[in-house]
C-alpha positions in Angstrom: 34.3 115.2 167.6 31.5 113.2 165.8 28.8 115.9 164.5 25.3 115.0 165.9 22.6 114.5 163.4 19.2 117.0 163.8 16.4 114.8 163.0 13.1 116.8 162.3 9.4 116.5 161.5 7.1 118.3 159.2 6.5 121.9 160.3 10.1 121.9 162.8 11.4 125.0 162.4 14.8 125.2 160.7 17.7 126.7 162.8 20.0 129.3 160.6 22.2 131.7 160.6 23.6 132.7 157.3 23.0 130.0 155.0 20.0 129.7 152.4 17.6 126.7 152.9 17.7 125.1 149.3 15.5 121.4 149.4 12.6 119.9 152.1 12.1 122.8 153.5 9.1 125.7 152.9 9.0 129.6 154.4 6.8 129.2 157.3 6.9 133.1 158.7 8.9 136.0 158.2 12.6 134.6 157.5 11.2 131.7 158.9 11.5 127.9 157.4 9.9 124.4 158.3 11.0 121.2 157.5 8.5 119.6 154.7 9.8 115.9 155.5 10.6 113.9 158.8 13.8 113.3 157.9 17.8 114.6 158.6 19.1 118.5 158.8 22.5 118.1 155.9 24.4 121.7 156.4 27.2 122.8 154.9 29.1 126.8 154.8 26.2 127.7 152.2 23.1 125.8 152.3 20.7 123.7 154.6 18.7 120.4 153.2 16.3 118.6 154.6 17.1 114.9 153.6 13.8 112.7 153.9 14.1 108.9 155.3 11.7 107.7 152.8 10.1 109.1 149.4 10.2 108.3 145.7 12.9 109.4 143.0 12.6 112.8 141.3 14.9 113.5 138.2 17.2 116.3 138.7 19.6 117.6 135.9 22.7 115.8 135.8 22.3 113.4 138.5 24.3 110.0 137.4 21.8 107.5 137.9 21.1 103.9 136.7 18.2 102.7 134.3 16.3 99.5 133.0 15.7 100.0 129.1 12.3 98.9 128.9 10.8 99.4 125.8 12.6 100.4 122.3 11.4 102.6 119.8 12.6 103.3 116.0 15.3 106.0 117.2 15.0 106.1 121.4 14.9 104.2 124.4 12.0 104.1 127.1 14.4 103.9 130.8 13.2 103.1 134.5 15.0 104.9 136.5 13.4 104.2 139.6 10.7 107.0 139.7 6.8 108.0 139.4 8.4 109.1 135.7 10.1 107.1 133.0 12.8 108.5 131.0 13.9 108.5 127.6 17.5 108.0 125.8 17.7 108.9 122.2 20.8 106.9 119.7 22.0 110.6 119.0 22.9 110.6 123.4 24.6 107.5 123.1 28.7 106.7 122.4 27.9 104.4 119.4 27.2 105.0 116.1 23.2 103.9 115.2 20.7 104.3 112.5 17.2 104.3 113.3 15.4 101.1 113.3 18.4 99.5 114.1 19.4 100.2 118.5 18.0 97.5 119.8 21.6 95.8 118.6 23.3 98.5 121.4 21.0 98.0 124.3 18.1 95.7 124.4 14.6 95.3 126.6 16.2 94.2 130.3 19.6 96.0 129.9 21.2 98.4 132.6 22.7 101.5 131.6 24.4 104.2 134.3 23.6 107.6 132.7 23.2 111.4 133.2 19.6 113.1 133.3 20.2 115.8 130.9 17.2 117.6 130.7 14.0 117.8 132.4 10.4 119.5 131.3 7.7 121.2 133.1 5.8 117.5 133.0 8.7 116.1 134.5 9.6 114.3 131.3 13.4 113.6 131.2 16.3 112.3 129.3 19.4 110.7 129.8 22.9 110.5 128.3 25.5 108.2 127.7 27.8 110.7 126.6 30.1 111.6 129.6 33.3 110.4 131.4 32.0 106.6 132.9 28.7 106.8 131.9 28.2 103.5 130.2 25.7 100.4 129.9 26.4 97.8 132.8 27.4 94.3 131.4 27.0 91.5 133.9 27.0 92.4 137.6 24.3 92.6 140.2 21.3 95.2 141.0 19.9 96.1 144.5 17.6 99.3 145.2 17.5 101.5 148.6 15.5 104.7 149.0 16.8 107.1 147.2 17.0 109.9 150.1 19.5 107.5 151.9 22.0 107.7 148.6 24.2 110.2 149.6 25.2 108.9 153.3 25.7 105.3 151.2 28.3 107.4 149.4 29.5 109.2 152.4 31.5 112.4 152.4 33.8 112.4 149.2 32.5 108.9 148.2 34.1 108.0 151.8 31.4 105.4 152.8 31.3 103.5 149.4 34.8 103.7 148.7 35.3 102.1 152.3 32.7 99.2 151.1 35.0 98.9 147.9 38.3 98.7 149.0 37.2 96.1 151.6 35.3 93.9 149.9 36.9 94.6 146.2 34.1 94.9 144.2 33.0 97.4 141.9 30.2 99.5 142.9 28.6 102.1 140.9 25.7 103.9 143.1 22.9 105.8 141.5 21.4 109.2 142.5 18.1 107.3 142.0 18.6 104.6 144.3 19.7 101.7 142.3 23.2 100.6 142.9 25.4 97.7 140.5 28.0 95.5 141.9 30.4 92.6 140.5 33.2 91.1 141.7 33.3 88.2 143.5 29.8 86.2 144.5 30.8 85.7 148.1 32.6 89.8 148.4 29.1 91.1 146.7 27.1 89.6 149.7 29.5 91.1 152.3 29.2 94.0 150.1 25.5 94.1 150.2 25.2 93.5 153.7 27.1 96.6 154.6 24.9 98.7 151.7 21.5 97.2 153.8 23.3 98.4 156.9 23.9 101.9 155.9 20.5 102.8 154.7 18.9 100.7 158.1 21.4 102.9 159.9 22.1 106.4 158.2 20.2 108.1 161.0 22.7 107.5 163.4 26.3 108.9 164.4 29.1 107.0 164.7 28.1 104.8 161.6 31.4 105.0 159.8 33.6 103.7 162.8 30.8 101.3 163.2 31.2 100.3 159.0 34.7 99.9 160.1 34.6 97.4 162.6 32.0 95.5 160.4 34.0 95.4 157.6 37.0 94.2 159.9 35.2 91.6 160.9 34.1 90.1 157.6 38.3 90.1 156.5 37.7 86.4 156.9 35.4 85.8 155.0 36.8 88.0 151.8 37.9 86.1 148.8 41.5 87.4 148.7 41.7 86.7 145.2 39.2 89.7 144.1 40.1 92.3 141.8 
């Protein structure tokens, strides 16, 4: 039975029984909570979110997201990761071995990296690591952004959606928490890919989107250079 999604305003009231309202939500009366966004109802056993349509990128700790280096400094980075807020990478959060004065040889102005925010302060200042399981700078490839509230239903329950996008099209995708997603592979297979990526996040409102992916991706078998990793 497909699970119908609650879409509410600002000020809706939020339904509950048990579970603890964690994000877009505020207490609006005794025991009471209201929806801050217009945007999706996400539930699981525990908690309830509120999931906004639209809406910048905040920094959480230890999201995996992806960054533009865009300035270097003696012994740090300056990243964009896609918010209000720029972050920082220092050589000592990094996998290589580096001296001060010397990192632009490891990532240079332009580069991608897909890191880890690792900590956060009370100005919203953050910074990012390298140092992880598949964290990594991104060589080649290609770069599209979506709004970040729409990440998770592009990665779908138990990376579901976007390994569905993968396996179809074999490309590599790595998605972002901030909103930014890399792909390579194939030109022709990275358009498909895209086009089902642009599809999702003009879609995630809806039910019935996976079998809909499905059928898209179906369709496109054609067109799929069988020769892709």
């Amino acid at each position: 039975m497909t699970e119908t999604k609650q879409i509410v305003i600002p000020g809706d009231e939020i339904e509950r029984t048990n579970e603890k309202v964690r994000n877009g939500a505020y207490k609006c009366g005794q025991d009471k909570y209201c929806s801050e966004y217009f945007g999706i109802v996400q539930r699981n056993d525990q908690f309830i979110d509120i999931v906004p349509f639209t809406g910048p990128y905040f920094p959480r700790k230890d999201d995996k997201i992806i960054g533009k280096i865009l300035e270097i400094g003696p012994s740090m980075w300056t990243v964009d990761i896609n918010s209000p807020y720029h972050s920082l990478l220092h050589m000592n959060d990094t996998p290589w071995r580096t001296s001060a004065g010397d990192i632009k040889r490891y990532l240079a102005i332009g580069d991608y990296i897909y890191g880890k925010i690792m900590s956060i302060n009370e100005l919203r200042e953050s910074w990012v690591t390298l140092k992880d399981a598949g964290l990594r700078k991104l060589e080649g490839g290609h770069i599209i952004s979506i709004p970040a509230p729409k990440v998770p239903r592009i990665i779908g329950k138990g990376g579901s959606m976007v390994n569905m996008i993968k396996d179809a099209t074999g490309t590599r995708i790595v998605v972002g928490q901030n909103g930014l997603i890399w792909l390579d592979g194939i030109p022709k297979n990275i358009m498909i890919a895209i086009d089902a990526i642009k599809m999702v996040e003009n879609e995630a409102h809806t039910v019935g989107l996976t079998d809909r992916m499905e059928a898209y991706l179906e369709s496109k078998k054609g067109e799929i250079d069988g020769n892709s990793k």
